[in-house]
C-alpha positions as CSV (number, residue, x, y, z in Angstrom):
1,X,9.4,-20.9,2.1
2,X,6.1,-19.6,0.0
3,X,6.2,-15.9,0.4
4,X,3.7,-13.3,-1.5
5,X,3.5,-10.0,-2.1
6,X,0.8,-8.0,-2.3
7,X,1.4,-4.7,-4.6
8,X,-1.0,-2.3,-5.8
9,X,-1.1,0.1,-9.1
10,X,-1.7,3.8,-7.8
11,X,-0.7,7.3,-9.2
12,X,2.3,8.9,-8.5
13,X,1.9,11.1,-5.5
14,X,4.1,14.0,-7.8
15,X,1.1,13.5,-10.9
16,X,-1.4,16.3,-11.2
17,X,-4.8,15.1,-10.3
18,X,-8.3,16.0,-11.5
19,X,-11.6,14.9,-10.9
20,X,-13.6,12.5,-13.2
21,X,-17.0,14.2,-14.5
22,X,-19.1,11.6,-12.8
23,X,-17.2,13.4,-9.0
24,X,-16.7,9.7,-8.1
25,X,-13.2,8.9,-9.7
26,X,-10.3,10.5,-10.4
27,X,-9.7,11.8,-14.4
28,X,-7.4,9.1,-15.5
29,X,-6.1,11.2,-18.2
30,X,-2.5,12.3,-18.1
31,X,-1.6,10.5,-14.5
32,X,1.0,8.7,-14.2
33,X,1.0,5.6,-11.9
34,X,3.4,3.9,-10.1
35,X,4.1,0.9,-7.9
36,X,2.6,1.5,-4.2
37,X,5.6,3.3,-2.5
38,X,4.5,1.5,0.7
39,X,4.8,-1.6,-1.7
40,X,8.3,-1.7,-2.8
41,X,9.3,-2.1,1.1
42,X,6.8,-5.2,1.1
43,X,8.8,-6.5,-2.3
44,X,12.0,-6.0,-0.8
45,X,11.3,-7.3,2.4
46,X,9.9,-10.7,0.6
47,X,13.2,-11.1,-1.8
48,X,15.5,-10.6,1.1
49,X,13.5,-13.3,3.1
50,X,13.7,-15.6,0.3
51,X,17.5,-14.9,0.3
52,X,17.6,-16.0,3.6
53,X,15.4,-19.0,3.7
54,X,15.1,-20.2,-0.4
55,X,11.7,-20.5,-1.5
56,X,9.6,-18.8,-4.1
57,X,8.2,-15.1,-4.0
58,X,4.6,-14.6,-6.2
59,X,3.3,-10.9,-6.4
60,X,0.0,-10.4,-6.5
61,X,-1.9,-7.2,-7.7
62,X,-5.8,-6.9,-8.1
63,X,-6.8,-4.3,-11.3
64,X,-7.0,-4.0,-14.8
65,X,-4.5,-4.5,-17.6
66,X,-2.7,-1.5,-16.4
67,X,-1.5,-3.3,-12.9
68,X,0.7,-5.6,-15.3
69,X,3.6,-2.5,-15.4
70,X,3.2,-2.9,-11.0
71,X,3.5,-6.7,-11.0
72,X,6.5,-6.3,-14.1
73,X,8.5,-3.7,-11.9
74,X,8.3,-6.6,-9.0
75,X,9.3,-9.1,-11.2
76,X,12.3,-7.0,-12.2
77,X,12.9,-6.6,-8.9
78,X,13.1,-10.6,-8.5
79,X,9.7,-11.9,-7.5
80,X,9.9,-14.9,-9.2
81,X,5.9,-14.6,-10.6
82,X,3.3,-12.7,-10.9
83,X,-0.8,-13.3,-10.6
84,X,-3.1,-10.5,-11.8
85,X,-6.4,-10.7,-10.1
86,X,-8.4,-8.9,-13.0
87,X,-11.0,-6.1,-12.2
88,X,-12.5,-3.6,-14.5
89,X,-14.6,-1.9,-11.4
90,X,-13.7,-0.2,-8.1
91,X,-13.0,-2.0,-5.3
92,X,-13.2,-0.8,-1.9
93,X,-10.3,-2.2,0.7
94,X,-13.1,-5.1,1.8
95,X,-12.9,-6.0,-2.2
96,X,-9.6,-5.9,-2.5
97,X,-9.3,-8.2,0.6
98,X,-11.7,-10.8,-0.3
99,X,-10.1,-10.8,-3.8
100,X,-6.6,-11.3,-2.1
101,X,-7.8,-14.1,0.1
102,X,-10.0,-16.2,-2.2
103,X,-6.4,-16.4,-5.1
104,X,-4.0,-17.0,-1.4
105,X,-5.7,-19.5,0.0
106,X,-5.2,-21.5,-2.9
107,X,-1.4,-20.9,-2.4
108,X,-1.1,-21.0,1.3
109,X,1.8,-19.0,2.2
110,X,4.4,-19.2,4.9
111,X,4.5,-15.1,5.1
112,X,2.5,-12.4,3.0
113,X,4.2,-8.9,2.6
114,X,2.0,-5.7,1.9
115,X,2.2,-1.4,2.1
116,X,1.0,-0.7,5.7
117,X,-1.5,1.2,2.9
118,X,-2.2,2.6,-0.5
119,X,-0.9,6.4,-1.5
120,X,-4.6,7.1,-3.1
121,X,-6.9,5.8,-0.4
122,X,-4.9,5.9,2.8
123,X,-7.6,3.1,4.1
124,X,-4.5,1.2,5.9
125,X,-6.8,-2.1,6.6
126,X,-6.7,-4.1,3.8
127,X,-3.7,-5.8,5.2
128,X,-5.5,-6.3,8.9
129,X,-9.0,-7.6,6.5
130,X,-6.9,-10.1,4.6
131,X,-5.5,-11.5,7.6
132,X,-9.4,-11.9,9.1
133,X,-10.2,-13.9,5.9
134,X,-7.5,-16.4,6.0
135,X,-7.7,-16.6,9.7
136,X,-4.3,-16.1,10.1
137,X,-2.3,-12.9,12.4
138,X,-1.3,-9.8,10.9
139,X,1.3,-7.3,12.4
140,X,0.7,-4.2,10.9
141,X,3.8,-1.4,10.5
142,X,6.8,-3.0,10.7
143,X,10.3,-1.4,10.6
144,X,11.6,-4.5,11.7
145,X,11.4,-7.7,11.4
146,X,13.4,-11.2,12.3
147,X,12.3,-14.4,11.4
148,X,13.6,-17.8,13.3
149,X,12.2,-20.8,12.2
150,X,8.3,-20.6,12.7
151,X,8.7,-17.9,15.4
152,X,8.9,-14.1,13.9
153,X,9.4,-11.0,16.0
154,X,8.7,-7.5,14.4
155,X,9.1,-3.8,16.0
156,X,6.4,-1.8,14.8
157,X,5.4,2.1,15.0
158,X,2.8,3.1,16.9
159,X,2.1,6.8,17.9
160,X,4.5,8.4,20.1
161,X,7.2,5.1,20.4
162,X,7.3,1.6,18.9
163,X,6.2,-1.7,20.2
164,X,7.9,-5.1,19.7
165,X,5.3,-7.9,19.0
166,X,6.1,-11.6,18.6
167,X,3.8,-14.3,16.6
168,X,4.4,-17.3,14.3
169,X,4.0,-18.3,10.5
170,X,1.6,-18.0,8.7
171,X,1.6,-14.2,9.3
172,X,0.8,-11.0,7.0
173,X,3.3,-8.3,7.5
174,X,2.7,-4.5,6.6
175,X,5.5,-2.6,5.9
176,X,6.4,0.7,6.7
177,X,9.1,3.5,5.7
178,X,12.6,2.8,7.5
179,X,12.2,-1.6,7.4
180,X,14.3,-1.3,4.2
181,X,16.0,0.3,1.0
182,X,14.2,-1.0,-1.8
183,X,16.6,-2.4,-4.5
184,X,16.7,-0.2,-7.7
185,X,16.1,-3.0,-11.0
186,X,18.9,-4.3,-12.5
187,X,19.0,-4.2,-16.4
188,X,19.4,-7.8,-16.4
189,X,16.3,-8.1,-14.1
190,X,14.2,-6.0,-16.1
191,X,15.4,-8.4,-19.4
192,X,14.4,-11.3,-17.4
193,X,11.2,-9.7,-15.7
194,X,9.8,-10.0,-19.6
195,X,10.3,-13.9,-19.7
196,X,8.8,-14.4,-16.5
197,X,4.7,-15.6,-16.3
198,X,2.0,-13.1,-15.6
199,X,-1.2,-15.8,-14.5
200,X,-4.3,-13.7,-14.9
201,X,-7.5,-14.8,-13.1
202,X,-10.8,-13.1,-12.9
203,X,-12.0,-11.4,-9.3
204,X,-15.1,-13.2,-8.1
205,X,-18.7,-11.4,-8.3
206,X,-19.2,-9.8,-5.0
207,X,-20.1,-6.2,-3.5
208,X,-18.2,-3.8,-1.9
209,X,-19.2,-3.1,1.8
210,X,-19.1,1.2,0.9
211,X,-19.9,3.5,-1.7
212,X,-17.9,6.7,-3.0
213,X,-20.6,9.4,-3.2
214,X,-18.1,11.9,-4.2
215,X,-15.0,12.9,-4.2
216,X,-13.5,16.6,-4.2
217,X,-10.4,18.6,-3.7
218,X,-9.5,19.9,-0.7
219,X,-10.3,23.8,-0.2
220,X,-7.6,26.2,-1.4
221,X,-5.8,27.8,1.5
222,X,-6.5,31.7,2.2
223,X,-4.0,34.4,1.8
224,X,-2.2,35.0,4.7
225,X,-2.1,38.7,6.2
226,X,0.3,40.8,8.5
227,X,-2.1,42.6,11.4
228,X,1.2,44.2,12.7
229,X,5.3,44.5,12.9
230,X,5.7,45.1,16.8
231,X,4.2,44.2,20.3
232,X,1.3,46.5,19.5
233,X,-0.1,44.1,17.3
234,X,-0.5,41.0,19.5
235,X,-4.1,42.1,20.5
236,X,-5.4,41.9,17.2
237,X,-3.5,38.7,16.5
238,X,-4.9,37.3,19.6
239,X,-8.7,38.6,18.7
240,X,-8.4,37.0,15.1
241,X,-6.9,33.9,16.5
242,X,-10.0,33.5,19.0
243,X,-12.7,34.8,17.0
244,X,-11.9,34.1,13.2
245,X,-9.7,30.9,13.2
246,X,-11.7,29.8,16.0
247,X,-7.9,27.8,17.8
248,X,-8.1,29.7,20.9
């Protein structure tokens, strides 16, 4: 079976963030960045399919030099390869998409494995917009996931329950929190992770579809305040709940 893996380079969600001077990036200075959390479910998902049904697993990863520690920590892992879609610029989740599609065509995959999303942009689509460009179905969430012969059934979240879906390969799968426990890398994967290829190709010249006009930090949260200490109180609580924070 031909399986990929999709995994993305982001900051860890613990790492200190500030905003670049242009108020359109974030200050890469001092930030540490990590595999997509939402990723390693994908990875692990993909080396316990290829346990199952032999085959090859390929990580992919659209970026810079940088994304090379990502696609090394999947090779570590196990994935068998990696491809490094080189990108100096931003990429919105259309970009990232077209750049994952135009390198998997090429490879044409029984099953593709990605986050349900990205810690630093939270889009959540560039799983569904891949799918769209290869023309193939996409099940978006998955916590679990059963694959018989060309026929694969996946329960997925959905707000307020969970829905069981059923389609066939080729598929893109989106993982989510609970599908797996992500294996921890072996020092005798991480030795062999350094042998293993790293193919870098350049992203095609194309535009994103939207445009970061800037980017800011969230308002800090007002001091809280104690209007009273017995039933006497609750008027005032009620007037400043209706009038002030505007909830009632």
């Amino acid at each position: 079976m031909k399986i990929a893996v999709c995994v993305s380079h982001v900051p860890d969600t613990a790492t200190k963030i500030k905003i670049g001077a242009d108020e359109k990036m974030i200050d890469p200075a001092g930030v540490v960045y990590i595999i997509n959390p939402y990723d390693e479910f994908a990875v692990e998902e993909s080396l316990k399919t290829k346990e199952k049904f032999g085959g090859e697993v390929i990580a992919v990863s659209v970026g810079n030099d940088n994304s090379k520690e990502t696609i090394r920590k999947s090779l570590a892992m196990g994935v068998d390869r990696g491809i490094l879609l080189k990108c100096d610029r931003a990429l919105d989740s259309y970009g990232i998409a077209k750049a994952l599609s135009e390198e998997l065509k090429n490879y044409v995959p029984d099953i593709i494995f990605m986050g349900k999303q990205s810690v630093d942009y939270d889009d959540a689509i560039v799983g569904q917009l891949t799918s769209e460009m290869l023309g193939i179905s996409c099940i978006t969430n998955v916590i679990e996931l059963k694959i018989d012969g060309q026929k694969i059934t996946a329960e997925r979240e959905i707000e307020g329950g969970k829905e069981v879906v059923e389609s066939e390969l080729p598929i893109i799968i989106t993982t989510q929190k609970g599908l797996n426990e992500p294996r921890y890398a072996s020092l005798k994967g991480i030795m062999a992770a350094k042998k293993k290829e790293i193919a870098e190709k350049q992203v095609g010249d194309f535009s994103n579809l939207t445009e970061v006009l800037k980017i800011k930090k969230p308002a800090e949260k007002q001091p809280g305040r104690i209007v009273g200490t017995d039933a006497s109180a609750v008027p005032e609580l009620v007037r400043l709940l209706h009038e002030e924070a505007k909830v009632i």
